[in-house]
C-alpha positions as CSV (number, residue, x, y, z in Angstrom):
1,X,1.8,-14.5,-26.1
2,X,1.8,-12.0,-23.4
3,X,3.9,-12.9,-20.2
4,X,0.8,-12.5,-17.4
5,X,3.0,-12.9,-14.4
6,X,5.9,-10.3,-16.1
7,X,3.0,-7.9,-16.4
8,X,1.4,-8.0,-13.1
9,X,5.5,-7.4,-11.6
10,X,5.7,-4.4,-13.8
11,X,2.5,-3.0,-12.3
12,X,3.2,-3.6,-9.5
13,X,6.8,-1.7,-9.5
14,X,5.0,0.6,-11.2
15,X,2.8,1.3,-8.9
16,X,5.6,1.3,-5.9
17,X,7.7,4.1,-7.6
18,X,4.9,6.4,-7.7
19,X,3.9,5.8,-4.4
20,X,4.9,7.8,-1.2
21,X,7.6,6.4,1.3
22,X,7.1,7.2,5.2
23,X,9.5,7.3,8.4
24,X,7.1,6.6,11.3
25,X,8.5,5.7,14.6
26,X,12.2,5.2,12.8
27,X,10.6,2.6,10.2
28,X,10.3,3.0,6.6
29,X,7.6,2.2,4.7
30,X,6.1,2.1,1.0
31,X,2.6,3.4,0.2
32,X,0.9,2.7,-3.0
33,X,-1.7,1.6,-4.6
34,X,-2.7,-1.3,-6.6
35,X,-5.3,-1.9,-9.2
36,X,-8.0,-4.5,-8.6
37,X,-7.3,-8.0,-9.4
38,X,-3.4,-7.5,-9.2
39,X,-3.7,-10.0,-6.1
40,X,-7.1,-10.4,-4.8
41,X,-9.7,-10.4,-7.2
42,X,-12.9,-9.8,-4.4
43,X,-13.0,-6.2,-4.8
44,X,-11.4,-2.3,-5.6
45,X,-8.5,-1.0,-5.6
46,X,-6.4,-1.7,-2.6
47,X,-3.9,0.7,-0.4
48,X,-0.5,-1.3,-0.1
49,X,1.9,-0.3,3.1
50,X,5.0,-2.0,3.0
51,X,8.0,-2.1,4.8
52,X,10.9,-4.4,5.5
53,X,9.2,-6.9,7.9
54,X,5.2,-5.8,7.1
55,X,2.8,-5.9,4.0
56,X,-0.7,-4.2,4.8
57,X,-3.2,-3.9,1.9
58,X,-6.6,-1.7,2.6
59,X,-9.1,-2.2,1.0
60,X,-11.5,1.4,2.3
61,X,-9.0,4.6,2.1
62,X,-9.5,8.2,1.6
63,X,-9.2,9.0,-2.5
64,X,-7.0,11.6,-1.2
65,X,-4.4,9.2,0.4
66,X,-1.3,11.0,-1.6
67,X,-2.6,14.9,0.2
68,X,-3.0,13.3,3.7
69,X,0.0,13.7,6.3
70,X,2.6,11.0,6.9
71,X,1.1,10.5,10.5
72,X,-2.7,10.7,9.4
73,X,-1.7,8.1,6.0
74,X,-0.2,5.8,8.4
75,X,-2.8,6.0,11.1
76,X,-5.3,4.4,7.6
77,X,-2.9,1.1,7.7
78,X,-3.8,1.1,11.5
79,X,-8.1,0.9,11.0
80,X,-8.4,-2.3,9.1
């Protein structure tokens, strides 16, 4: 029997290792993306910003998140 809640954890480190990290305004954050369903089951794929104190998940990005600057990638967690 597969451990659900063990898998969904690994993707989602998964996921967090190959994201990017930012500095923006002396804070650091976590970008990465997660596959549908890992949390919210209503849609796509969703952009995940994380830092120490904040969790923002967006659900309309740019595909080409990973290319954009830090500044521009931060300013998508902004336009929610």
């Amino acid at each position: 029997m597969t451990d659900a809640g063990g898998s969904q954890r690994a993707t989602h480190e998964l996921a967090r290792t190959n994201g990017r990290a930012l500095l923006v305004d002396g804070v650091e954050w976590r970008v990465y993306e997660l596959p549908a369903g890992m949390y919210d089951r209503r849609g796509p794929s969703t952009l995940v910003f994380e830092s120490h104190d904040i969790f923002r998940r967006i659900r309309r990005y740019p595909a080409d998140w990973r290319s954009l600057s830090d500044d521009a990638l931060y300013a998508v967690s902004l336009n929610t």
